[in-house]
C-alpha positions in Angstrom: 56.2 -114.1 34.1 53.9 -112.7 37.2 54.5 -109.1 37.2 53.5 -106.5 39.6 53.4 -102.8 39.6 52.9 -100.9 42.7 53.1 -97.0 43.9 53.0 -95.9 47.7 51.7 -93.3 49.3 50.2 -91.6 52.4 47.4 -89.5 52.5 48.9 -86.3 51.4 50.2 -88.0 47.8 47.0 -90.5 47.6 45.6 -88.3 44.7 48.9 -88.3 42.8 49.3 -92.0 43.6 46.2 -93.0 41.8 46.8 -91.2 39.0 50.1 -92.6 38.5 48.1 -95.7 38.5 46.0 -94.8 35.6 48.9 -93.8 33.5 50.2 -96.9 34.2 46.9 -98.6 32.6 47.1 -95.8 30.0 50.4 -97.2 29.0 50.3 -101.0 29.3 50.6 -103.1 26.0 47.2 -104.5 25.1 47.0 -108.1 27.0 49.0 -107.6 29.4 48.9 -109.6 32.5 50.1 -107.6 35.4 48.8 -107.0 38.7 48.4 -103.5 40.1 49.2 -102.7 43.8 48.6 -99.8 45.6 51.0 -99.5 49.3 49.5 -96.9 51.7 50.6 -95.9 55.4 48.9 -93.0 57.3 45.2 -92.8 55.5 42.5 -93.7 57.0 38.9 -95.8 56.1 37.8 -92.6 54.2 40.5 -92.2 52.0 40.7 -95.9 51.3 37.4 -95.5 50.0 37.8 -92.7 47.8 41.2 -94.4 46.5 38.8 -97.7 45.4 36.1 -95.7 44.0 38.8 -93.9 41.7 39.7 -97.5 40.6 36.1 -98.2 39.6 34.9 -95.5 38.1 38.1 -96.4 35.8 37.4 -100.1 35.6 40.6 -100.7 36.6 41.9 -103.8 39.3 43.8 -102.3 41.9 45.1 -104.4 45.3 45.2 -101.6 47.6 47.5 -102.7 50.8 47.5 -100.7 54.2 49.1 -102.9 56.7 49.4 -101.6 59.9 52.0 -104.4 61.1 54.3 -102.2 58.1 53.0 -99.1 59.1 53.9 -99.8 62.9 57.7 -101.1 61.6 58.4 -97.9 60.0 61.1 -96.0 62.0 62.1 -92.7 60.0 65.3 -91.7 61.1 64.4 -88.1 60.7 61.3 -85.7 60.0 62.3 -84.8 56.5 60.7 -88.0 55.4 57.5 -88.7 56.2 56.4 -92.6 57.0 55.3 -93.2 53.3 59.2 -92.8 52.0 60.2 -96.1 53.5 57.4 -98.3 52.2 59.5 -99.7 49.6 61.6 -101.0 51.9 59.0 -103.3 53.1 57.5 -104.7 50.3 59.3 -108.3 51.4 56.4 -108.3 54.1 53.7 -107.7 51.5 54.6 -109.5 47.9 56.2 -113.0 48.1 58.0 -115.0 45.8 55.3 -116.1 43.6 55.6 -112.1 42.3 58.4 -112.9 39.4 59.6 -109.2 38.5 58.2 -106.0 40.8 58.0 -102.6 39.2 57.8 -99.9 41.5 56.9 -96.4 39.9 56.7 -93.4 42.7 53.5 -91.6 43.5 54.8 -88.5 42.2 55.9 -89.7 38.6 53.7 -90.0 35.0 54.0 -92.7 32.4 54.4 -91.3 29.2 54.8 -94.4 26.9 54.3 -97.9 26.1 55.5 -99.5 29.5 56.5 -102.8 27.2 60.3 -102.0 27.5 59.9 -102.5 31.5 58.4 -105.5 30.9 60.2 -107.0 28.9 63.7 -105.8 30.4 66.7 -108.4 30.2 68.6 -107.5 33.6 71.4 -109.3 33.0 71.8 -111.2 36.1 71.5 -108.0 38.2 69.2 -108.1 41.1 67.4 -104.6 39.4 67.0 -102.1 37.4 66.7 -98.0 38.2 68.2 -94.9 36.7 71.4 -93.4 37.5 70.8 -90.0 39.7 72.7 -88.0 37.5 72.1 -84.7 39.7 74.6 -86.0 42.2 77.4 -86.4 39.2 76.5 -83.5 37.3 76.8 -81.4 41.2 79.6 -83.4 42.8 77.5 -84.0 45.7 78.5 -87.7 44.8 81.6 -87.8 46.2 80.3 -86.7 50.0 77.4 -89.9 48.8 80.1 -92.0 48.4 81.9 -91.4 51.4 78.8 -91.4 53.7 77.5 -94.2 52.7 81.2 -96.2 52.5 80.7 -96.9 48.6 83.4 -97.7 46.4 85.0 -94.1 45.0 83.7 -94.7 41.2 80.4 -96.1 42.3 77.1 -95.1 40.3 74.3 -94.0 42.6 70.7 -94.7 41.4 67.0 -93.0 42.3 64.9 -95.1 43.5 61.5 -93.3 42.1 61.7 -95.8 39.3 62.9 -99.4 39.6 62.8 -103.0 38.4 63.4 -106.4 40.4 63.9 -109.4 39.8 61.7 -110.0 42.8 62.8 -113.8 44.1 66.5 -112.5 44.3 65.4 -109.6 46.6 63.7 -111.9 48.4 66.4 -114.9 48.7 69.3 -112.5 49.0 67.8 -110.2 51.7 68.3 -107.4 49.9 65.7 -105.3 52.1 66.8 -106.6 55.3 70.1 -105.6 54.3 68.7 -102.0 53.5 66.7 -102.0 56.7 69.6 -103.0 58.9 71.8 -99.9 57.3 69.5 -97.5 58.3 69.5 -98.7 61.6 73.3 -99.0 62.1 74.3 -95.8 60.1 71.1 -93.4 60.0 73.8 -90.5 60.3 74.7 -91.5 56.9 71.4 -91.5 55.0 70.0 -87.9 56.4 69.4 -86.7 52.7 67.3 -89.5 51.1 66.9 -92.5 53.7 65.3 -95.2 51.3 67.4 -94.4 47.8 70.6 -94.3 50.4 69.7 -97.6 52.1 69.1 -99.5 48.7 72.4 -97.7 47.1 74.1 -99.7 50.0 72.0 -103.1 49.6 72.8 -103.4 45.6 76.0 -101.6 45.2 77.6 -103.6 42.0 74.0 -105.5 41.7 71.9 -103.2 39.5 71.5 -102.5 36.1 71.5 -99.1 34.6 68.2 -98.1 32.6 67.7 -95.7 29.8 67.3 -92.6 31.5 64.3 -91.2 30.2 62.5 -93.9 32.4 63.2 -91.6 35.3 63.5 -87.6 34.1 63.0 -85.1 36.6 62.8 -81.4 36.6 66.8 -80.8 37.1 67.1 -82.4 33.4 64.1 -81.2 31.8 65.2 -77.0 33.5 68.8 -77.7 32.0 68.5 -79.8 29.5 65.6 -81.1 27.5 66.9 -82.9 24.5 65.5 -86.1 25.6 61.7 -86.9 25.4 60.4 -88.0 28.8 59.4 -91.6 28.7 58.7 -91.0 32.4 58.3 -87.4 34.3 58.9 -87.3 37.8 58.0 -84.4 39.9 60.7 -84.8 42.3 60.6 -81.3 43.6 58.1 -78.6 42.4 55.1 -80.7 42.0 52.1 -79.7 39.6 49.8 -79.6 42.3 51.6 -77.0 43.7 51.0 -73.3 43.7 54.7 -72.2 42.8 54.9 -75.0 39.9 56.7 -74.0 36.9 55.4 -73.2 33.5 56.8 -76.7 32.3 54.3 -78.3 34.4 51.6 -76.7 33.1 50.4 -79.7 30.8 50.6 -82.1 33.9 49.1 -80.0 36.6 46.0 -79.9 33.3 46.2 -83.8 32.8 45.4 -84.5 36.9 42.9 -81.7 37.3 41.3 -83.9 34.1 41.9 -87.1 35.8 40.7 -85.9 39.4 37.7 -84.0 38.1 34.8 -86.0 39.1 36.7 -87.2 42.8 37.0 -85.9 46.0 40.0 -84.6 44.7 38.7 -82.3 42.4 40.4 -79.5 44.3 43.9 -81.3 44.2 45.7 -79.0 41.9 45.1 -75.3 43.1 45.0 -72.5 40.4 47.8 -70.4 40.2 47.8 -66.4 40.9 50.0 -64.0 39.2 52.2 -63.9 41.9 52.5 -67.8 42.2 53.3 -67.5 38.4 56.5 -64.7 39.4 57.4 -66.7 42.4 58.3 -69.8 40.3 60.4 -68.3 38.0 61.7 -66.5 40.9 62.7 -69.9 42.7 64.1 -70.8 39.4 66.0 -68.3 38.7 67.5 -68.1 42.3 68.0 -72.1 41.9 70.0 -71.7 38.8 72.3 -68.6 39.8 72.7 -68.0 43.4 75.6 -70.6 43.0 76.8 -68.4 40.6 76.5 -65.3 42.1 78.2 -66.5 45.2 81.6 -68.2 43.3 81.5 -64.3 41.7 81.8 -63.1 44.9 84.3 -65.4 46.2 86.6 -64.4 43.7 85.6 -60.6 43.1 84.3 -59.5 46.5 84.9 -61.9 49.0 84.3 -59.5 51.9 80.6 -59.9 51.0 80.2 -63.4 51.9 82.1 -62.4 55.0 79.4 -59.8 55.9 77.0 -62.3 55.1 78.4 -65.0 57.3 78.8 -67.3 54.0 81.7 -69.4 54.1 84.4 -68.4 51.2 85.1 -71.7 49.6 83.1 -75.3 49.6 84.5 -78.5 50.1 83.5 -82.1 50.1 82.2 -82.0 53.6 79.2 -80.1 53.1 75.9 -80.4 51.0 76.8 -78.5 48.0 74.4 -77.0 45.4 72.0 -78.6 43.4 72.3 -76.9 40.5 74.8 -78.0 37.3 77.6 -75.4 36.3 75.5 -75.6 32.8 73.2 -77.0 30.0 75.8 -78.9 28.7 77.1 -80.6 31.4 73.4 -82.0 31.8 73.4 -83.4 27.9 76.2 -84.8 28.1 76.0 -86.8 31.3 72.3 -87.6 30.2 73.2 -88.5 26.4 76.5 -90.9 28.1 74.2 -92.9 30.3 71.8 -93.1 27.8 74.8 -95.0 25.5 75.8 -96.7 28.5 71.9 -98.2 29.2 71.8 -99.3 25.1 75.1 -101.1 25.4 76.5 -98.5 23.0 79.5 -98.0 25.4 81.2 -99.5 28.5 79.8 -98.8 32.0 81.3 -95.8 32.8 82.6 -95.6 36.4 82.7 -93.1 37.3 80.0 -91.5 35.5 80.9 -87.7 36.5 84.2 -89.1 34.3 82.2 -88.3 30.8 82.2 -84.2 32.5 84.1 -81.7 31.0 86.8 -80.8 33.6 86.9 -84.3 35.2 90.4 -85.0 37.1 92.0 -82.2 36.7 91.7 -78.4 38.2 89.0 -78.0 40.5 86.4 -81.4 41.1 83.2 -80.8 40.1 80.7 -78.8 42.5 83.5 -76.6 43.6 84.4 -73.2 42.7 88.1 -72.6 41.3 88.3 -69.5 43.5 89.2 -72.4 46.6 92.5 -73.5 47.8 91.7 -76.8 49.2 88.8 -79.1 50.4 88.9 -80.3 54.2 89.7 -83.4 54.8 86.5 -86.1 54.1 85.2 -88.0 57.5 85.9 -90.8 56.5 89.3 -91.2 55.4 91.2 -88.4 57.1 92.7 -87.2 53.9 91.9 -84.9 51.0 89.7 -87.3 48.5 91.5 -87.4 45.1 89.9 -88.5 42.0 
């Protein structure tokens, strides 16, 4: 089997790209035939240059790609998202179908392990393979997902930082043409994360849920942590930030290491005291504003009033990011890690496996609230 693995990036991950590269090589089983691919937009000659000279101070094969035809294609439908987030979208105008299964890691994520599960992954007549994006469950931010992007009302929703394709059915089925098109008929609809919305649409029903420690990101590893990190991805905080957390303290170490005798050296700036406080301070305001503000609602509600804050959430609006708890986290991420082993039944809908589910309040809102507003697209209150 020809297999690829490819990152994309523009200039401002480059750095992190090519390190994610070399974990990759750190990781692969000895023999293994795979070609490496690196997809760039936005970077110019210079940066090109210290990208291949990373590559052979390493020894390692890279195919670095920088079309300008893609480049030009790109149409972001907002400026959240730089140009580099839709790359993987157009990968059908870069690898053809003599590529037999297409890993695609994002630049912002480390190998950990052997990479020989990927590999060798059976997906079961599914099109691919990615991790569930359990934050949206464990929030109930999937419901308004669901409704935006017109997917069935148990649908799983996957991330798209890690994923596996059986590349020849993307390619035959126009499964990125299909992607493309929805962002150009409904770009009202995919406002939060253009790409990962576009392919939820493209392979709803048609992908195969992976052991979810191929894709752990900082939501898990702040709330939960039982699971070992096959994969850590950096999906927020990064480690070459200034405001990283202590828990990236090893990772923001491992690229200074890597990047040490680049261009890059300076990639990953040291931290001041007051960096240090203002993580924990964006932690702790990530983990208990929500809290503070249902307290509110149901002690003091003439606060939010004073502070313009609406009283009560519904289904209509973005809702907060952070789980009610550490065990909601486990026991989502322990279910769909059953659920990847065959160990139980798909579970649709996921959020089902939640303490609370169907009954009282749905998840992500407070209990202090009388009723949701009505979803767009229905015209009625959704009901689980």
């Amino acid at each position: 089997m020809k297999t690829s693995i490819t990152t994309a990036s523009d200039r401002g991950y480059l750095p992190a790209a090519c390190c994610q590269l070399k974990s990759v090589v750190d990781h692969l089983p000895p023999g293994s035939q795979v070609d490496l691919n690196l997809v760039c937009c936005d970077v110019d000659e210079a940066e090109l240059e210290a990208a291949r000279k990373f590559f052979a101070a390493r020894q390692m094969t890279v195919r670095i790609f920088a079309s300008k035809e893609v480049e030009e294609a790109i149409r972001p439908i907002n400026t959240r998202w730089p140009r580099a987030a839709y790359l993987r979208l157009y990968f059908d105008r870069i690898f053809g179908p003599e590529v037999e299964r297409l890993i695609y890691f994002d630049a912002d994520t480390r190998i950990m392990t052997s990479l020989a599960p990927l590999l060798s992954l059976d997906l079961k007549g599914k099109i691919a393979g990615a991790v569930h994006d359990f934050v949206y469950y464990l929030t109930g931010n999937i419901r308004r997902r669901r409704k935006d992007l017109f997917l069935a009302e148990d649908a799983p929703y996957l991330q798209s930082g890690v994923m596996v394709f059986d590349w020849p059915r993307v390619l035959s089925e126009g499964v990125l043409d299909r992607a493309r098109q929805f962002l150009v008929d409904h770009p009202e609809s995919c406002q939060e994360a253009p790409d990962q919305d576009a392919l939820n649409v493209a392979l709803e029903d048609k992908w195969l849920p992976l052991d979810p420690r191929w894709n752990l990101h900082e939501t898990y590893l702040e709330f939960g942590g039982a699971l070992k990190p096959k994969l850590e991805h950096y999906t927020s905080t990064k480690p070459w930030s200034k405001r990283r957390p202590p828990r990236w303290r090893d990772a923001a170490d491992w690229y200074r290491s890597e990047l040490a005798d680049t261009v890059w050296a300076g990639f990953i700036p040291e931290q001041s005291a007051i960096d240090r406080l203002n993580a924990r301070l964006d932690l702790f305001k990530f983990r208990y504003n929500p809290k503070i503000r249902d307290a509110l609602a149901a002690h003091a509600p003439f606060v939010l009033d004073a502070m313009h804050v609406a009283r009560e959430r519904n289904d209509e609006e973005e809702l907060p990011w952070a789980p009610r708890n550490g065990k909601d986290v486990e026991d989502m991420a322990m279910a769909l890690l059953a659920e990847a082993k065959g160990e139980r039944a798909e579970i649709r809908p996921p959020e089902a496996v939640l303490d609370g589910y169907g009954s009282g309040s749905p998840i992500g809102l407070s209990g202090f609230h009388t009723r949701a507003k009505a979803p767009r697209s229905s015209g009625a209150a959704y009901s689980r």
